[in-house]
C-alpha angles and dihedrals in degrees: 000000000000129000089259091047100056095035101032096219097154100225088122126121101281085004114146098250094044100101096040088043115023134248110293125252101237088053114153105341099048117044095128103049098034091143083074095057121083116222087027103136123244123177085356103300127097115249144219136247120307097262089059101038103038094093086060097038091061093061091056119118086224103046088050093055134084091259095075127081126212103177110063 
């Protein structure tokens, strides 16, 4: 499962927030690692690069799952 599937989000390729929003960076390729991905959204705000962002990303629901993968 990818990052806007679990999250619904809708930043996907034809998701409902793509056009408010944009599409996100980690579409299509990174799904599963999306906290290393700057501009990726989180509590409905873009967010920065992975250094500046990693203290919120492991809190996520998603980054905390099985889904994502950490050794890549």
């Amino acid at each position: 499962m990818n990052c806007w599937e679990f999250k619904k989000c809708g930043r996907e390729k034809g998701g409902a927030k793509e056009k408010e929003l944009g599409l996100c960076p980690a579409y299509p390729d990174n799904g599963k690692q999306c906290a290393r991905i700057a501009g990726t959204l989180c509590g409905g705000q873009v967010q920065g690069t992975f250094a500046s962002k990693l203290s919120n990303c492991m809190q996520c629901d998603f980054y905390k799952s099985e889904h994502y993968i950490k050794n890549r």
